[in-house]
C-alpha positions in Angstrom: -61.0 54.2 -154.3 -59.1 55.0 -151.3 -61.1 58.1 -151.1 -64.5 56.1 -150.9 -63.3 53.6 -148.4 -61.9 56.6 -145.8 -65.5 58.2 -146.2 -67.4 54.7 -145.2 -64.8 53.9 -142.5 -65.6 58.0 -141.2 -68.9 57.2 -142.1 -69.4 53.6 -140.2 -67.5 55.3 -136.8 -69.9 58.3 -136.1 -72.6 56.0 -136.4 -71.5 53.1 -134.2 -70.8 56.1 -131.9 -74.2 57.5 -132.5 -75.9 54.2 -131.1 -78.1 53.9 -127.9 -77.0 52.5 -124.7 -78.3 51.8 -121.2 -77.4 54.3 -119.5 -79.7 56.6 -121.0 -82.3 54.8 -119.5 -83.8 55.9 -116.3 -84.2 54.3 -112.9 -85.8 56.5 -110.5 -84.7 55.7 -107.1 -88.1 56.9 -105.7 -90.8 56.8 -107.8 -93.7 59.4 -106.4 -96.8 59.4 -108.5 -99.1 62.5 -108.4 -101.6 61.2 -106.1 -98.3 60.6 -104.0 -97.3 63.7 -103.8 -100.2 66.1 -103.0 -101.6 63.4 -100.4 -101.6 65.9 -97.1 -101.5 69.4 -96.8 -98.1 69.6 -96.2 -97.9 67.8 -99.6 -99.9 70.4 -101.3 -98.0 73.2 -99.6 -94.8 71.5 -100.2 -95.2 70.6 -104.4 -97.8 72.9 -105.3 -97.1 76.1 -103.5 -93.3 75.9 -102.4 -91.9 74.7 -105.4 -93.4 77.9 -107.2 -90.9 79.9 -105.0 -87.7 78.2 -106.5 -88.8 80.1 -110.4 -89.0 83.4 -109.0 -85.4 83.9 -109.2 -84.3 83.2 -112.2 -81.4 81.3 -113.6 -80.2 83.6 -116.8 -80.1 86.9 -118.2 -83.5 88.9 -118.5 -85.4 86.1 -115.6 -85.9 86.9 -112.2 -87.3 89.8 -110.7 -83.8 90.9 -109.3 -82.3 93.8 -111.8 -78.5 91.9 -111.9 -79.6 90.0 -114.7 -81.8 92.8 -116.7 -84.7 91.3 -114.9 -87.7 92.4 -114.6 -86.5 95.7 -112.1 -84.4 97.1 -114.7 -87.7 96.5 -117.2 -89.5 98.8 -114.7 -86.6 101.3 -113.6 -84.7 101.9 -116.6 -88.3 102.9 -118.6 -88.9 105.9 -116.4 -87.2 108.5 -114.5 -86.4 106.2 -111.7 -83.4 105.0 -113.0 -81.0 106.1 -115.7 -77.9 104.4 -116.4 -75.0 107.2 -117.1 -72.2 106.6 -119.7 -69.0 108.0 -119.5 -67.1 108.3 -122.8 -67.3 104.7 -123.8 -67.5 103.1 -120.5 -69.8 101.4 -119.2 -71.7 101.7 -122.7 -74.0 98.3 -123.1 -74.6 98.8 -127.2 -77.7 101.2 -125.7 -79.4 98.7 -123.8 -80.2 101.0 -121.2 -80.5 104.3 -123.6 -83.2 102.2 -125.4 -85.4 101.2 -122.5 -85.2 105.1 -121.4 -86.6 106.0 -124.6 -88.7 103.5 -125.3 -87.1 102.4 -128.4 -87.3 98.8 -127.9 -88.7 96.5 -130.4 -89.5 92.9 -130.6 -86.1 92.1 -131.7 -85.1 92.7 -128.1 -83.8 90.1 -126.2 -84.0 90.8 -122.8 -87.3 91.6 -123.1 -88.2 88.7 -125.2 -86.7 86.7 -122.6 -88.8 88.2 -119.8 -92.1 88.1 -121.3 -91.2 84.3 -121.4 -90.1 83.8 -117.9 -93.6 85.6 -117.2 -95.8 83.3 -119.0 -93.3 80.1 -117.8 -94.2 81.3 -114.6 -97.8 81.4 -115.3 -97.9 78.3 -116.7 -96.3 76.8 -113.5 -98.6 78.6 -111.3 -102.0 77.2 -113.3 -100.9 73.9 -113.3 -100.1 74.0 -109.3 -103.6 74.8 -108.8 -105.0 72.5 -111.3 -103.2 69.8 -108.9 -104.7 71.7 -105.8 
């Protein structure tokens, strides 16, 4: 019995804790509408055009086009004979990363590249809908 009433008291405390409140309600401070915000040109240049250039980037691993973050430079480099990444021993060994892109033995398992093909098409989608507002 003792048993059943510390499972309903555990029971009764994650959901009270679980419940809704206020502050998850939002309040925007400045409320711009569509219409609002491509108004003038420098609008339009501003929210539709401008704000593409804050995605290019990237904010992770495998996004961007800078090669830090196995972007998509190291997609290009490390696939031909521009780039090749030299292990010595067992340093600087990435679990053949780098040895897979140079032989093209990567498959869709791949996460870098999974992650790049979806930055590409996030970006695209970005882009179409900036010029559906234009």
């Amino acid at each position: 019995m003792k048993r059943i009433y510390s499972i309903l008291f555990a029971s009764f405390s994650l959901l009270s804790w679980a419940s809704c409140s206020s502050y998850l309600e939002e309040n925007p401070k400045d409320p711009l509408d569509e219409e609002a915000a491509y108004s003038t040109l420098s609008d339009v240049q501003k929210n539709g055009v401008l704000s593409l250039y804050n995605y290019v980037g990237g904010y992770v691993d495998s996004q961007g086009l800078q090669g830090t973050g196995r972007g998509i430079y190291d997609l290009h480099t490390f696939t031909t004979d521009e780039t090749i990444m030299p292990t010595r021993g067992g340093d600087w060994y990435d679990g053949g990363f780098c040895q897979g892109l140079y032989l093209h033995r990567w498959g869709v398992n791949n996460a870098a590249i999974y992650a790049t093909w979806e930055y590409l098409y996030r970006t695209v989608i970005l882009c179409n809908g900036s010029l559906e507002r234009i």
